[in-house]
TIBA-887472 format. One record per residue (C-alpha): residue number from 1; residue in three letters; x, y, z. Coordinates in nm, 3 decimals. Layout:
<atoms>
atom num = NUM	residu = ALA	east = X	north = Y	up = Z
...
</atoms>
This chain:
<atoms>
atom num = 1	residu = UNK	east = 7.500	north = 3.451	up = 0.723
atom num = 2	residu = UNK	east = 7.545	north = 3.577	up = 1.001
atom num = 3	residu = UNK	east = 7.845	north = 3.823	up = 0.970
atom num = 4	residu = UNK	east = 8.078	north = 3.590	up = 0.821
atom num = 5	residu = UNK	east = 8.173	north = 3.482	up = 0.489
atom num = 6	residu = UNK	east = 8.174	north = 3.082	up = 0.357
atom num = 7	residu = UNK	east = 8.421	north = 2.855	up = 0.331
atom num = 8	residu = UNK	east = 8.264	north = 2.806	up = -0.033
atom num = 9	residu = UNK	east = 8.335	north = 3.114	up = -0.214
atom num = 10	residu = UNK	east = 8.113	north = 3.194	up = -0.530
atom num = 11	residu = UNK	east = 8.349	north = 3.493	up = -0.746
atom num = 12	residu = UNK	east = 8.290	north = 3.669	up = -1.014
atom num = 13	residu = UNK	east = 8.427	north = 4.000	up = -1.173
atom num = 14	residu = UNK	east = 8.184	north = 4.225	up = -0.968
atom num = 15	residu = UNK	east = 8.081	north = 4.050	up = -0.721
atom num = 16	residu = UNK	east = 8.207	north = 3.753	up = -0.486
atom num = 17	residu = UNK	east = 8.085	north = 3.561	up = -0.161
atom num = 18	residu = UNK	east = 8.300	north = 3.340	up = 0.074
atom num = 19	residu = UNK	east = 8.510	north = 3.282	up = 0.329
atom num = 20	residu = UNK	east = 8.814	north = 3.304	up = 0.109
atom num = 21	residu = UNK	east = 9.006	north = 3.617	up = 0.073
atom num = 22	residu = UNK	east = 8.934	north = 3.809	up = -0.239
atom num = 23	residu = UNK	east = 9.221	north = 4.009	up = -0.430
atom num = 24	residu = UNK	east = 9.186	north = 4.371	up = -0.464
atom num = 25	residu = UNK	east = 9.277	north = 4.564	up = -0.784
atom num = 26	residu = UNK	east = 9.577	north = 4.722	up = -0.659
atom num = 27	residu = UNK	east = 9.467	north = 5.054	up = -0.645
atom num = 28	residu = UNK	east = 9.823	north = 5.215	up = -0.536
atom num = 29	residu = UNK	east = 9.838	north = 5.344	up = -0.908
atom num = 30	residu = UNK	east = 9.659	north = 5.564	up = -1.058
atom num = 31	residu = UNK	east = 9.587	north = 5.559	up = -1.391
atom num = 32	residu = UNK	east = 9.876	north = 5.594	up = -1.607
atom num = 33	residu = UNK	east = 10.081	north = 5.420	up = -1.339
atom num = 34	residu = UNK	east = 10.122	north = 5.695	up = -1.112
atom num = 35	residu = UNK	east = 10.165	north = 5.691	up = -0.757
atom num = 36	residu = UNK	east = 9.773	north = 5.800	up = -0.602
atom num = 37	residu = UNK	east = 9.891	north = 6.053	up = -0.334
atom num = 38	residu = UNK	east = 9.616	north = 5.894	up = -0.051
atom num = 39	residu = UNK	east = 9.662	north = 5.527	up = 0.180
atom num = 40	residu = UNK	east = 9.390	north = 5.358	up = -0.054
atom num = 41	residu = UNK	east = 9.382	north = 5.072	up = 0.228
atom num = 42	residu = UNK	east = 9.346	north = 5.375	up = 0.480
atom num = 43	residu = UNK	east = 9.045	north = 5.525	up = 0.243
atom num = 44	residu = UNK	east = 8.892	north = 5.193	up = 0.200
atom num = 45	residu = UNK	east = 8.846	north = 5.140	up = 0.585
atom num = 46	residu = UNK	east = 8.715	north = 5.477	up = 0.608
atom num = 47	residu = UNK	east = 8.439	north = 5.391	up = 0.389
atom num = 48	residu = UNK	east = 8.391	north = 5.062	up = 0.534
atom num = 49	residu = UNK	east = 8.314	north = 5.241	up = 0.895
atom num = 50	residu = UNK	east = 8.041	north = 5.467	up = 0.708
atom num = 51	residu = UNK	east = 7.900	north = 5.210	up = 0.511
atom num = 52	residu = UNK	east = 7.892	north = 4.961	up = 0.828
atom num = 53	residu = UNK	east = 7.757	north = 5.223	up = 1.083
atom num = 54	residu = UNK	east = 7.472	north = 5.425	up = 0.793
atom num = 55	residu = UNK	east = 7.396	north = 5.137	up = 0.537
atom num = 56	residu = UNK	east = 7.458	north = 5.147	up = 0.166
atom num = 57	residu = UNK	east = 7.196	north = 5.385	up = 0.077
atom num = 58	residu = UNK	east = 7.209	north = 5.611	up = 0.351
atom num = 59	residu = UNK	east = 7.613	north = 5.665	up = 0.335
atom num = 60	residu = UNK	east = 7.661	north = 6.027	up = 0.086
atom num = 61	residu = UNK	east = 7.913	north = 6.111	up = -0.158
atom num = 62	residu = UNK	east = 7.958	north = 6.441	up = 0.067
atom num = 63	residu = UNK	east = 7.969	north = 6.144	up = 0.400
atom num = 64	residu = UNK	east = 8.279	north = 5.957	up = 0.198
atom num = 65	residu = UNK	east = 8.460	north = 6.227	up = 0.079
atom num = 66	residu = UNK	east = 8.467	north = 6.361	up = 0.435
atom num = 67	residu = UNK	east = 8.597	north = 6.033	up = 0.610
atom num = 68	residu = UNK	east = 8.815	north = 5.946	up = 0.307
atom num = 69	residu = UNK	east = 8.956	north = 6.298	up = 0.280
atom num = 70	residu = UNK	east = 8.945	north = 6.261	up = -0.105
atom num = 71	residu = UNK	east = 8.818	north = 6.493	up = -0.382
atom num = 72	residu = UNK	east = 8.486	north = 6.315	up = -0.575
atom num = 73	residu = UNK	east = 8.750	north = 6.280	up = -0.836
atom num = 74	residu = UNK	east = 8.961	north = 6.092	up = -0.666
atom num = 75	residu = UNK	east = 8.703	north = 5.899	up = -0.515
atom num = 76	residu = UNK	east = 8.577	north = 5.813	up = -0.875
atom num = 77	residu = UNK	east = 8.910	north = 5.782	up = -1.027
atom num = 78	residu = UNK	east = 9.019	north = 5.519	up = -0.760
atom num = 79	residu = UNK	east = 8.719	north = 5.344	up = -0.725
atom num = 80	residu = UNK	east = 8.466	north = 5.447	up = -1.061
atom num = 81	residu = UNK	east = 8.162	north = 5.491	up = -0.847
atom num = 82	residu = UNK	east = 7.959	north = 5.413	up = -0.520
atom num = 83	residu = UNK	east = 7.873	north = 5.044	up = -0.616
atom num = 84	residu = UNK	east = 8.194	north = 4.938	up = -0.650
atom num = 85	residu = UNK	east = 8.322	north = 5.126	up = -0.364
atom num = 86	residu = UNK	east = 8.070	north = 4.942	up = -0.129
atom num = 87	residu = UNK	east = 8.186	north = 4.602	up = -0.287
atom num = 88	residu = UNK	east = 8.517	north = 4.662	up = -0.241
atom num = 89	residu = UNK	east = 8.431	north = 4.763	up = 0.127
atom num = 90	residu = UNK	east = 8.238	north = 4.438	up = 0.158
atom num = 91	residu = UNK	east = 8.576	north = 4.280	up = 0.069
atom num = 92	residu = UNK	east = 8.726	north = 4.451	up = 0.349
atom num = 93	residu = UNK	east = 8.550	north = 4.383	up = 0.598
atom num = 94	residu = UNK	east = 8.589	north = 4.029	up = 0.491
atom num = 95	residu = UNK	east = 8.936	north = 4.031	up = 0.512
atom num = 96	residu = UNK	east = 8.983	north = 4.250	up = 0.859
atom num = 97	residu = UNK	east = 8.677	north = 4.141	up = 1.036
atom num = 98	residu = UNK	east = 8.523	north = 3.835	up = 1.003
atom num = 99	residu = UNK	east = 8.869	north = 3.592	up = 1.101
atom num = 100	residu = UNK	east = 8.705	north = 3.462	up = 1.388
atom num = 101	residu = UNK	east = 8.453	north = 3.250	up = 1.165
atom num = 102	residu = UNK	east = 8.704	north = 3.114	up = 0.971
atom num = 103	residu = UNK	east = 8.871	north = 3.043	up = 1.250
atom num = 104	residu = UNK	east = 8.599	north = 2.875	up = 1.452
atom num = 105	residu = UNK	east = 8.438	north = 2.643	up = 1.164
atom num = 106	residu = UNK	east = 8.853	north = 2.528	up = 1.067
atom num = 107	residu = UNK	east = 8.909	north = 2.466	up = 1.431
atom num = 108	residu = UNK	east = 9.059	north = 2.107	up = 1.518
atom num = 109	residu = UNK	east = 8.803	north = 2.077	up = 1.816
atom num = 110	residu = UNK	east = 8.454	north = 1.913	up = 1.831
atom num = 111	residu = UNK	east = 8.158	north = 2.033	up = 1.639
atom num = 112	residu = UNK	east = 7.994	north = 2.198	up = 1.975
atom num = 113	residu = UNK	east = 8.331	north = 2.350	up = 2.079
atom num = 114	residu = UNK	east = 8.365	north = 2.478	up = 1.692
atom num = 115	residu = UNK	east = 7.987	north = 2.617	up = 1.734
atom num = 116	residu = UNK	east = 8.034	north = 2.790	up = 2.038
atom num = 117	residu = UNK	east = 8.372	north = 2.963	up = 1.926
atom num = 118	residu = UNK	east = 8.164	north = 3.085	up = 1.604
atom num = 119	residu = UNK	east = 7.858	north = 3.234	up = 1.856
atom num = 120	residu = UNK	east = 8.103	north = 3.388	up = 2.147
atom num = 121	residu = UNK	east = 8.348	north = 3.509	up = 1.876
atom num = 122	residu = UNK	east = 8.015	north = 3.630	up = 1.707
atom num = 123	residu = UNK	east = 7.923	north = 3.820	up = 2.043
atom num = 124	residu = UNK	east = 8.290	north = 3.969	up = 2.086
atom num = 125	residu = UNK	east = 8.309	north = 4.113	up = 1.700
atom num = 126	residu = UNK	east = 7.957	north = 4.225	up = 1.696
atom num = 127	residu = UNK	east = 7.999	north = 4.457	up = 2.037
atom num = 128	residu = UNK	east = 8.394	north = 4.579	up = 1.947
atom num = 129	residu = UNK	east = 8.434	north = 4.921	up = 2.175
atom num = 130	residu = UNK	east = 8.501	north = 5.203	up = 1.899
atom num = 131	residu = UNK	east = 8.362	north = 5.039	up = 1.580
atom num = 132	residu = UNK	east = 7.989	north = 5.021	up = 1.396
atom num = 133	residu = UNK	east = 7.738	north = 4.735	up = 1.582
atom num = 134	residu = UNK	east = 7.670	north = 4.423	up = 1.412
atom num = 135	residu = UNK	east = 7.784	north = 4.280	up = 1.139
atom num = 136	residu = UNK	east = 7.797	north = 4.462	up = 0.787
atom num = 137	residu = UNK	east = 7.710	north = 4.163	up = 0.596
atom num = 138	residu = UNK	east = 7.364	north = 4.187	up = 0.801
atom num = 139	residu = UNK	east = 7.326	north = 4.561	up = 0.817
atom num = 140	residu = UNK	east = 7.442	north = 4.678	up = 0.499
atom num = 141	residu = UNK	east = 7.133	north = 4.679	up = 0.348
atom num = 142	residu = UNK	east = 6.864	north = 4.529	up = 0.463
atom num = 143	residu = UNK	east = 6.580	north = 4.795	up = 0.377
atom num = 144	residu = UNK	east = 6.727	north = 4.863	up = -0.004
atom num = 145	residu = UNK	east = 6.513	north = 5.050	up = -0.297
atom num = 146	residu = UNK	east = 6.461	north = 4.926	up = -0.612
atom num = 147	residu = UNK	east = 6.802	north = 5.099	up = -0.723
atom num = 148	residu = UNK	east = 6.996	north = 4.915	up = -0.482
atom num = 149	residu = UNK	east = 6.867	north = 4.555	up = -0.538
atom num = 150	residu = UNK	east = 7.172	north = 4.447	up = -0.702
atom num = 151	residu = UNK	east = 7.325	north = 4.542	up = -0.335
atom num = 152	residu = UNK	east = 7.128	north = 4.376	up = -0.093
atom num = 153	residu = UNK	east = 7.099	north = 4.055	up = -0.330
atom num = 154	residu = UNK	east = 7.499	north = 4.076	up = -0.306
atom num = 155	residu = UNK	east = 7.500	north = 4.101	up = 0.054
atom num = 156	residu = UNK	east = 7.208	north = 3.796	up = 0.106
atom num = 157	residu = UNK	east = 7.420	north = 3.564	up = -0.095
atom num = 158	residu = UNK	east = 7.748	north = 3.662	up = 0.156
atom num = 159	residu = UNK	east = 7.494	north = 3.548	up = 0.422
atom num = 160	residu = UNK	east = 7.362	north = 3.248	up = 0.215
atom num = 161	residu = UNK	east = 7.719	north = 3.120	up = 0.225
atom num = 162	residu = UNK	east = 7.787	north = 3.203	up = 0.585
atom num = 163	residu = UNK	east = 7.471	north = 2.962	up = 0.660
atom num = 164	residu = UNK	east = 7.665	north = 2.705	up = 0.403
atom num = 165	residu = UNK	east = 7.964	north = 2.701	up = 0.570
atom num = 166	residu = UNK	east = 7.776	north = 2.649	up = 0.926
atom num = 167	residu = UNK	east = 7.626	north = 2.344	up = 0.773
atom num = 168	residu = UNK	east = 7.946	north = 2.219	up = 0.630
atom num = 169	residu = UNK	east = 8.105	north = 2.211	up = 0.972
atom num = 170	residu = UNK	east = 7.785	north = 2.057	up = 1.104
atom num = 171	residu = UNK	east = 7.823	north = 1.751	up = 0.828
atom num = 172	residu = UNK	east = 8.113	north = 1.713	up = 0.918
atom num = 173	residu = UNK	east = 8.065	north = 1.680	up = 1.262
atom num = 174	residu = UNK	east = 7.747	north = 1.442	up = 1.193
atom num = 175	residu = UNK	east = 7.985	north = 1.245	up = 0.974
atom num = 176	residu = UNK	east = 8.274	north = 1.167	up = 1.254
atom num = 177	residu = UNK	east = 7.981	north = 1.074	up = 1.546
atom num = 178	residu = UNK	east = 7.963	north = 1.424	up = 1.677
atom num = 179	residu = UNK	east = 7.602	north = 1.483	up = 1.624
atom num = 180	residu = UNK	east = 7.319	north = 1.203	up = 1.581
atom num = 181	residu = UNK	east = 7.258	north = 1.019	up = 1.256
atom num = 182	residu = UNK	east = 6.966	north = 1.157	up = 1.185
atom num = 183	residu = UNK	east = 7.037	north = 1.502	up = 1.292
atom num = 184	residu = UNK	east = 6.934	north = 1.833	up = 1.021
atom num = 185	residu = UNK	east = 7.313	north = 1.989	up = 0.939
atom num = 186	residu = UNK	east = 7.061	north = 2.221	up = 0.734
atom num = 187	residu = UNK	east = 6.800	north = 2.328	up = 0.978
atom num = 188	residu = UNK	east = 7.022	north = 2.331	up = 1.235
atom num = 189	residu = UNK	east = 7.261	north = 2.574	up = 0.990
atom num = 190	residu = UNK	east = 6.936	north = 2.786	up = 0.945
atom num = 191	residu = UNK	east = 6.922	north = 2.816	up = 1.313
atom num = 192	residu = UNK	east = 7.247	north = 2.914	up = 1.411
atom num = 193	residu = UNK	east = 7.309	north = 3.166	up = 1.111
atom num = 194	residu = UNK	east = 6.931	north = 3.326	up = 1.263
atom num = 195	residu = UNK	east = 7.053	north = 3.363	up = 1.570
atom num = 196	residu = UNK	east = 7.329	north = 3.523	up = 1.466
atom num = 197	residu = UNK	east = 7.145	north = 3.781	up = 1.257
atom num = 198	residu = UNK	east = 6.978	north = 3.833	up = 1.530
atom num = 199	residu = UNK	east = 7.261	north = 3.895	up = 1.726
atom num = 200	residu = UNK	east = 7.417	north = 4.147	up = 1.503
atom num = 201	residu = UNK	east = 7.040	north = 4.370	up = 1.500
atom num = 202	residu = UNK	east = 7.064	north = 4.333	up = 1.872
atom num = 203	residu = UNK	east = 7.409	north = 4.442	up = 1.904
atom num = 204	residu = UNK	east = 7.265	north = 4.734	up = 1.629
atom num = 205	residu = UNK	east = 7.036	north = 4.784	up = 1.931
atom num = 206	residu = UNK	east = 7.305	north = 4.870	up = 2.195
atom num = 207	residu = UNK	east = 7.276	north = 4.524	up = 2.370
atom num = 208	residu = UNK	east = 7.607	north = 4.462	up = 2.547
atom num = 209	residu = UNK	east = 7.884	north = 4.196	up = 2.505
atom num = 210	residu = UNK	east = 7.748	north = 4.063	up = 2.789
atom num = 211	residu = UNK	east = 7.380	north = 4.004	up = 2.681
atom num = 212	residu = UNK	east = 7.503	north = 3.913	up = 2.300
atom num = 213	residu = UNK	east = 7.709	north = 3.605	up = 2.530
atom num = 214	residu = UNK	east = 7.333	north = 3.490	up = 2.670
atom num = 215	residu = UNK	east = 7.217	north = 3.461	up = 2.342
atom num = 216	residu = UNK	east = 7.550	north = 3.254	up = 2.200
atom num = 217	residu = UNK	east = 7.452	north = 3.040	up = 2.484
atom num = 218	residu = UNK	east = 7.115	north = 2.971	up = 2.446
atom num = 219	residu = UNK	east = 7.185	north = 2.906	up = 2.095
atom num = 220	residu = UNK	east = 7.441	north = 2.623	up = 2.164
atom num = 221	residu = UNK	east = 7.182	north = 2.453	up = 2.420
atom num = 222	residu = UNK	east = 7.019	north = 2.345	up = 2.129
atom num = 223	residu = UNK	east = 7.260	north = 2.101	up = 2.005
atom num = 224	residu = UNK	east = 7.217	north = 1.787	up = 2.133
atom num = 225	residu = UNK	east = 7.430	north = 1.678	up = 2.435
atom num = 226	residu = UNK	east = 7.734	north = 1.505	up = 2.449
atom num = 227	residu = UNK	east = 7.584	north = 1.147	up = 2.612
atom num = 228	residu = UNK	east = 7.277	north = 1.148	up = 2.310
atom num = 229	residu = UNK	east = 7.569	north = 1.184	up = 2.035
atom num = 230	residu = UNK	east = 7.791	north = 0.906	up = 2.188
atom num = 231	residu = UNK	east = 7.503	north = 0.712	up = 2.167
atom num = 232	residu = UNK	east = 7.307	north = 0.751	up = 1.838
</atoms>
């Protein structure tokens, strides 16, 4: 999806999708049960930002432990190896940076006002002053090698269930008279998490606040208008 997780969430032990927020090993212990002498939420975000602004493959071991100001072993000890370091950054970012998805698609307003909150709030998080462009869901890795499949399969299935959760909110919409009978909750879903995509690659790009708020627009002229619902 877009940059946003689902209100579905599909979890396993290594790997999880969704809206939902996802519980961290507590990593405040190392092992043995004693106190790690580092902020792990501090050195997670740190690694976020590097992972979010290079990509998976292109963020080095030399790259985190400079940002993280830890030791490979206590990158390794904390976190047992890059893989699991970028998950656990995907979880992050979840948790800190995608709130105004959730927040649009659980909105008590109609399903065009719920739409355009997703695409504006889309525009503001993608274009944030001081942090990476885009979304890391989108940018993460979208070029991967044949060693980092298991990666960018991971990060298509966060936006698989972004795109589900657009269409939920659209059925549900369809369902109380908001959009036509007939109307395509999944094409439309298809749409809507493109644009968004596209949004994050143009935000990538440089393209300002400003121009990423066109785009929302444009997007949400699609929908059909208020007098064709009330009728169909």
């Amino acid at each position: 999806m877009p940059c946003f997780v689902s209100i579905v969430t599909l979890c396993t032990t290594s790997k999880s999708t969704g809206f939902v927020s996802i519980t961290m090993d507590n990593l405040e212990k190392a092992r043995g049960g004693r106190p790690r002498a580092f902020d792990p939420d501090r050195a997670l975000d740190a690694a976020m930002h590097l992972f979010w602004e290079h990509g998976y493959e292109a963020t080095s071991l030399a790259m985190l432990r400079e940002a993280m100001g830890l030791t490979p072993p206590q990158i390794y000890n904390a976190f047992t190896d890059k893989e699991t370091l970028f998950r656990r950054a995907l979880t992050r970012y979840h948790e800190t940076e995608i709130g105004f998805a959730l927040d649009a698609l659980s909105a008590p307003v109609s399903t065009r006002e719920a739409i355009r909150l997703l695409l504006l709030g889309a525009a503001e998080a993608y274009s944030r002053p001081g942090k990476p462009g885009g979304c890391l869901f989108v940018s993460g890795a979208l070029a991967a090698s044949p060693q980092a499949q298991a990666i960018a399969d991971e990060l298509k299935s966060y936006r698989k269930a972004s795109e589900a959760a657009i269409a939920e909110r659209l059925a549900k919409g369809r369902a109380v008279g908001d959009l036509p009978e007939g109307f395509s909750v999944e094409s439309f879903a298809k749409y809507i998490a493109g644009v968004m995509n596209g949004m994050s690659i143009q935000a990538r790009d440089g393209a300002s606040v400003e121009e990423l708020r066109i785009m929302a627009q444009t997007a949400l002229a699609a929908l059909p208008p208020e007098e064709q619902k009330r009728g169909a």
